[in-house]
C-alpha positions as CSV (number, residue, x, y, z in Angstrom):
1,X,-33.8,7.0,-24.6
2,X,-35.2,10.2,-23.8
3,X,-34.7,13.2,-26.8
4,X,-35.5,16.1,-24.8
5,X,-36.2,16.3,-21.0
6,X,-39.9,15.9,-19.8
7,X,-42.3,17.4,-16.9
8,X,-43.1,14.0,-15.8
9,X,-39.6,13.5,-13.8
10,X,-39.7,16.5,-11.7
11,X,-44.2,16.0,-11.2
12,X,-43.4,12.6,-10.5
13,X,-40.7,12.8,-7.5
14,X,-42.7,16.0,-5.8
15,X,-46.1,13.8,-6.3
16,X,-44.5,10.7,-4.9
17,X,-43.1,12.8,-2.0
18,X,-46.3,13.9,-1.6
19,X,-47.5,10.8,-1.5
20,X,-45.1,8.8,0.9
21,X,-45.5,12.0,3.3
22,X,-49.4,11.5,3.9
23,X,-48.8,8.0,3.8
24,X,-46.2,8.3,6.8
25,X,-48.5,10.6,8.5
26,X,-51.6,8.0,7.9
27,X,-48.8,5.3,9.5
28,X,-47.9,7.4,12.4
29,X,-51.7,8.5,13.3
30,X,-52.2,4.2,13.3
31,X,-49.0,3.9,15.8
32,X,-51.3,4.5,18.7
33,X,-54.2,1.9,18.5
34,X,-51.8,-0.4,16.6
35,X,-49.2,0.1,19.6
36,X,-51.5,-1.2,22.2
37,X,-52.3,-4.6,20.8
38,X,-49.9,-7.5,21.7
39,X,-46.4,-7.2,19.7
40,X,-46.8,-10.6,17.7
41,X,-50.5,-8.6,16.1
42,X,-48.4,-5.7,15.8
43,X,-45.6,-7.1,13.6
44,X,-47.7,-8.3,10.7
45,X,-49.0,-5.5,10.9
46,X,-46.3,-3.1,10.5
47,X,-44.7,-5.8,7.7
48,X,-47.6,-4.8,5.9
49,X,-47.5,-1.0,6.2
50,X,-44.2,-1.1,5.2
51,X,-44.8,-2.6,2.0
52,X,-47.8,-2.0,1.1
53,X,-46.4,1.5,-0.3
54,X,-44.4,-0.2,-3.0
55,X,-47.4,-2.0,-4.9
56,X,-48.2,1.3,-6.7
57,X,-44.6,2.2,-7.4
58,X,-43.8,0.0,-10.2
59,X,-46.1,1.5,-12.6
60,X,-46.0,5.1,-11.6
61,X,-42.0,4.6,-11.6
62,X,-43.0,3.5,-16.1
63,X,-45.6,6.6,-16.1
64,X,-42.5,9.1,-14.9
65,X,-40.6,7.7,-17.7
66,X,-42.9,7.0,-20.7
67,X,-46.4,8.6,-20.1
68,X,-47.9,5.3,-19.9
69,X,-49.0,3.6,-16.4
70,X,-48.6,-0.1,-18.4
């Protein structure tokens, strides 16, 4: 438990904003060449763009919280 409030909460939502914002934009610049291959490529494909953001989030979630990215 936390004594006294830290910069890291308020950095860490505006950077992981940041982040999910280019990484939607990134996504949505993709949509076109990825929309004109067949559906069943596109699915996988799309499965893995919309998880692939949550590999990072576990340990930046622990940096936000105790300074340490482990």
């Amino acid at each position: 438990m936390r004594d006294r409030p830290t910069w890291r909460i308020p950095v860490g939502v505006l950077a992981l904003l940041a982040a999910l914002l280019t990484y939607g934009i990134v996504v949505a610049m993709l949509s076109t060449p990825i929309g004109r291959l067949p559906v069943l490529v596109q699915l996988p494909i799309y499965l893995v763009l919309g998880t692939i953001w949550l590999l990072p989030l576990r340990r930046f979630l622990i940096w936000m919280e105790t300074g340490r990215f482990g």
